[in-house]
N, C-alpha and C positions, 0 to 999 in steps of 0.2 A: 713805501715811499718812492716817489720820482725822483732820483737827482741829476739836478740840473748846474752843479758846479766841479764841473772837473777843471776848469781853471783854476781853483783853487787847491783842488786834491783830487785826483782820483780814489773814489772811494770802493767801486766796482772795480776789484782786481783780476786778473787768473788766479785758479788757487794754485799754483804753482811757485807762486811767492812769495804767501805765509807760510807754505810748506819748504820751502827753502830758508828761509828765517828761521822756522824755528829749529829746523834741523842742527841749523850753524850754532842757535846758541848750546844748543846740545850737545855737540860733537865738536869744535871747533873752540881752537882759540888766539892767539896775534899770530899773524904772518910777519915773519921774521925776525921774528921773539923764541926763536928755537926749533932744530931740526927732530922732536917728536912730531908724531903722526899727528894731533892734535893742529899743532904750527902748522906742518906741512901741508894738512887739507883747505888748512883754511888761505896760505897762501896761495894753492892754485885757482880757489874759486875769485880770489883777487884778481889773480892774473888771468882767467878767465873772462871774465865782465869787461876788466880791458879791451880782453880780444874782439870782444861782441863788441862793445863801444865804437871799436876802431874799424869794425869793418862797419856799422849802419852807418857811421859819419864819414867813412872815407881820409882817417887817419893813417898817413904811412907809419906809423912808430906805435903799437900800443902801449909804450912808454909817456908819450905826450898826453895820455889819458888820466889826469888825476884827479883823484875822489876827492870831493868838500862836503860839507856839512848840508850844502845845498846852492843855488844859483844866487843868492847874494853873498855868499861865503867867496864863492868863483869872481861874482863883478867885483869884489873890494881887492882879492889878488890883482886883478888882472887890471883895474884903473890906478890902485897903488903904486903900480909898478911903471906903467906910462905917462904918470898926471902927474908931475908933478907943483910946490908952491910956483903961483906965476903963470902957473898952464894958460894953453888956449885950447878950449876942444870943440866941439861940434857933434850935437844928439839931436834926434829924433824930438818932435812935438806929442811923444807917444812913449816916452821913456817911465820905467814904474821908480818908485822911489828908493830901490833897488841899485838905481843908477846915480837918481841925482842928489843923493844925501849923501853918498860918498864924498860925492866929487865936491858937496856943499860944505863939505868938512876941511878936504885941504884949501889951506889958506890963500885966497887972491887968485880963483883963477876965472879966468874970461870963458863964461860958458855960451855957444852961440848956442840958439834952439832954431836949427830947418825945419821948421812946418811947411802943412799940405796937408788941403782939406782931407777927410777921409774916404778912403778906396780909392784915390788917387792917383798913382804911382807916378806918371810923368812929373804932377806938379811935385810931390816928394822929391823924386831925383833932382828935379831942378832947382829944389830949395838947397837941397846938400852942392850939387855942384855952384850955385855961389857963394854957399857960405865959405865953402875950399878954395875962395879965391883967395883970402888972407889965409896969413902964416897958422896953422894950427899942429897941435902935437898931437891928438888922438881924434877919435871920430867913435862913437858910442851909439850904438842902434838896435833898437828891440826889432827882431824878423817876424813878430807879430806881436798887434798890441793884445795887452788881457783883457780892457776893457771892450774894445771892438771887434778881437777879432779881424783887423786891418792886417792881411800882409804885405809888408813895407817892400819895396824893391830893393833887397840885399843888397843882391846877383849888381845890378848897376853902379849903388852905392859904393858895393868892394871894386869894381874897375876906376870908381873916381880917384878912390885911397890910393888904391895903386898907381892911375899916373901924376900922382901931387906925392908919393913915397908918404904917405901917412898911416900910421897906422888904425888897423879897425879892432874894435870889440863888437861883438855879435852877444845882444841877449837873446839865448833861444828858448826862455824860458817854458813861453806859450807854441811854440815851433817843433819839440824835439818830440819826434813819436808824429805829430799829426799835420805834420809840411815836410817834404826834402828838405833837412841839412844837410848839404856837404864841406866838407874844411875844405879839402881840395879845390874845388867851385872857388870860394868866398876868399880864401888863402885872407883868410883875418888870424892877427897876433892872437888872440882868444875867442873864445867859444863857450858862454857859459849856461847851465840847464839845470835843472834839477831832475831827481829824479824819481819826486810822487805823481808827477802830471800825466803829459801825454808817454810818458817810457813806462807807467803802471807798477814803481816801484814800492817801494816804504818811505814814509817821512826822515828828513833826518840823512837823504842820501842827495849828491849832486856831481858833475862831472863837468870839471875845466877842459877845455879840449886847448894845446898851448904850440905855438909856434917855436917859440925856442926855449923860455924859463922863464922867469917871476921871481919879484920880490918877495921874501917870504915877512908874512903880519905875524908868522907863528912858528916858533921855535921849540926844537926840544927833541927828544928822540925817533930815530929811524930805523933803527936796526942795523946802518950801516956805517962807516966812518965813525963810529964811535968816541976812537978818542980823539976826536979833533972840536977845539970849542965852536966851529965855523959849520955851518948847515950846509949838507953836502950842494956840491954845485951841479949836481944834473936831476934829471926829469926822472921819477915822478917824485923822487926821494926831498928833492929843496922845498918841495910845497906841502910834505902828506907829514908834519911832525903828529907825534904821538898813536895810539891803537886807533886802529882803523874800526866804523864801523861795521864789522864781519856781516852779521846778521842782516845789515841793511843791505850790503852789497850783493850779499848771496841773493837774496828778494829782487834786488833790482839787476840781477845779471837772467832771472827768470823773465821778468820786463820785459828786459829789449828783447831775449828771444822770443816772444812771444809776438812782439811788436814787429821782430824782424820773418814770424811763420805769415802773419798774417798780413804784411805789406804796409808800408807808409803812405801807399797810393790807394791800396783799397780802402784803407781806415779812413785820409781824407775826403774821399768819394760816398762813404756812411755818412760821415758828419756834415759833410754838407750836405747833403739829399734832407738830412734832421733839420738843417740851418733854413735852407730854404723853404721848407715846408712851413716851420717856426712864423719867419716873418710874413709869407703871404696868409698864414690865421692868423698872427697880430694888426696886420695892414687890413682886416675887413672889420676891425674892434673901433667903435668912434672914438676918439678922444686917445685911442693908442698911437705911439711914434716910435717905430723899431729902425735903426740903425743897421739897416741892411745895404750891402753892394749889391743894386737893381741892375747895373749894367756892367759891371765885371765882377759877377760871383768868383770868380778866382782868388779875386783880391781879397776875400775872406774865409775863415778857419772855422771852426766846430762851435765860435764864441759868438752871440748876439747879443745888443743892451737895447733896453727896451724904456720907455716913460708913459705915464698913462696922466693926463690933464687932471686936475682936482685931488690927485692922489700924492702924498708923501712917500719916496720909493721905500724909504727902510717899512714904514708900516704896511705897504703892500705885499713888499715882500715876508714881511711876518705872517699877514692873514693867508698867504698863499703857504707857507710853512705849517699851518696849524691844519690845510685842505692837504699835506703830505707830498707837497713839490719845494723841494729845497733847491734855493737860487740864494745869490749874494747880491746887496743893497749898498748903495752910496759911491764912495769913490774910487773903491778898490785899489790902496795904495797908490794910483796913478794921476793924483790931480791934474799935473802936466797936461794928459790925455785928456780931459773932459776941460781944459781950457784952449784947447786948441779944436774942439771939438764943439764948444759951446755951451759945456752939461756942468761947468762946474760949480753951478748955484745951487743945482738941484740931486746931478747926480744921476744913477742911473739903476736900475735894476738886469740884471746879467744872467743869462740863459748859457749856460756852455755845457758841452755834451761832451762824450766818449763813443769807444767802439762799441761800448755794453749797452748804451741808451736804445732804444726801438723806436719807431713810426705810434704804434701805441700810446708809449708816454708823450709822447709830443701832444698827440690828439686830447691826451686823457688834460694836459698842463693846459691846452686852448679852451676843455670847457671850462677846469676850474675857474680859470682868469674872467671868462666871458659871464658866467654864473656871477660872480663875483662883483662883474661891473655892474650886471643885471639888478644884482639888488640895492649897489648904492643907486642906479638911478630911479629902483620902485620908491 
């Protein structure tokens, strides 16, 4: 099988982080639930993965590093706690719905949407800089879209935050592992990621990167302050209630090291050399429309979406499932995106790649597709 959706999940991992999973569930069990060997091991590979966290993102505290369930677990901390009834905020025309079902849940708030075409950065920033000309309480922005592959101009966005004093949330959903993030850089209140994507974790793990602390959605034990009914007030302990995933973290502390041997820069330099090849064999297909940055490949990540004329995406993307290239169809959580985009009638079909993908499979994914068109038009 080809796959072509690590946007969704990295499915090609190192094996160094099933083998660290399953270690942990073997040997290991709650950190901070008891000074046996047991506890004890599994606390440091906690506070390990921290450390790694903290040094690929450029966190001064590996305290500010707290584990979630995953990056919408992180977005609901981190807008719960800035958004509140009445808010005014201002997101990205590229936000997944990760973002904007939260925010659609608290009551009454004024949500503006800064669009800008895609791979466009200037016209982005200049949507956000006037949207920041009114009073707003948060500013929410995916650092790349899933559907596109778009990277958004952060880096400028967070100097807007900064001289209007607003604060920012960073989705790094599609970002972390396969673009620079740095907290330092961006100095946004949050930072949220997961950690089966570009960091080559296990499902079920994710990483709030936090400026000062968070409202907690989730109460209940920590190991520390015990007897007090009140959820402790510092980092990481007021956000992480109940047993940690061990197993997943030990997996995803494998990840970043992995992520962190082989470079952020080399790995986006793989994937786009993949990306770009991708779209100039979709751009010679008649009737194909790939979603590609022609004049600033920068502006995009290891993610391409594609439409083929006469063809239904989810069905194409099935018959291309059944030839052993697995890609995702439709609207990929982000309708936002593909209405700012243009595609949200139809939708799209999504090409995203990894560090494990090859020049190969790319080639092998152009004949299928081209075979494919070849016969609906015999």
């Amino acid at each position: 099988m080809i796959y072509l959706d690590s946007a969704a999940t990295t499915l090609q991992k190192p094996g160094e982080v099933a083998r660290a999973s399953s270690w942990a569930i073997r040997h290991m069990a709650s950190p901070g639930r008891g000074g046996h060997r047991p506890a004890m091991a599994a606390a440091e590979v906690v506070y390990a993965c921290r450390e790694a966290a903290a040094q690929l993102f450029q966190v001064p505290d590996p305290e500010q590093v707290v584990f979630t369930f995953n990056a919408t677990h992180g977005l609901n901390i981190a807008i719960k706690t800035l958004v509140k009834p009445g808010g005014r905020v201002v997101i990205s025309g590229y936000e997944h719905n990760a973002v904007t079902r939260p925010l659609h849940a608290i009551p009454n708030v004024e949500v503006r949407v800064a669009r800008g075409p895609l791979f466009d950065p200037k016209a982005t920033a200049d949507a956000f800089r006037q949207a920041l000309e009114q009073p707003t309480d948060a500013v929410v922005c995916t650092q790349v879209s899933n559907v596109f592959g778009y990277v958004l101009p952060v880096k400028e966005i967070s100097l807007l935050c900064r001289e209007k004093g607003v604060p920012l949330i960073v989705d790094a959903s599609q970002a972390a592992g396969c673009v620079p993030v740095s907290y330092l850089e961006l100095g946004a209140a949050f930072i949220a990621m997961p950690g089966h994507k570009g960091l080559y974790g296990p499902q079920g793990t994710g990483i709030l990167l936090c400026r000062d602390g968070g409202d907690c959605i989730l109460e209940g034990g920590t190991g520390s302050n015990s007897r007090f009914a009140d959820m402790p007030d510092f980092l990481p302990d007021r956000l992480e209630a109940g047993t940690h995933n061990v197993a997943g973290i030990a997996g995803l502390l494998e990840g970043i090291r992995y992520v962190q041997r082989q470079g952020v820069d080399t790995i986006r330099a793989h994937e786009s050399r993949l990306i770009r090849a991708m779209g100039a064999g979709l751009n010679q297909m008649p009737g194909v429309t790939a979603y590609q940055a022609l004049r600033r490949p920068d502006c995009q990540s290891g993610v391409l979406s594609f439409r083929v004329s006469g063809w239904d995406c989810e069905e194409l993307a099935g018959e291309l499932g059944q030839r052993g290239v697995a890609m995702r169809a439709g609207l990929h959580c982000a309708p936002l995106a593909h209405e700012t985009a243009g595609t949200l009638e139809t939708g799209t079909i999504r090409a995203s790649v990894s560090a494990f993908n090859t020049m190969w499979e790319i080639r092998r994914f152009l004949g299928e597709l081209s075979r494919l068109l070849g016969r609906q038009k015999a």
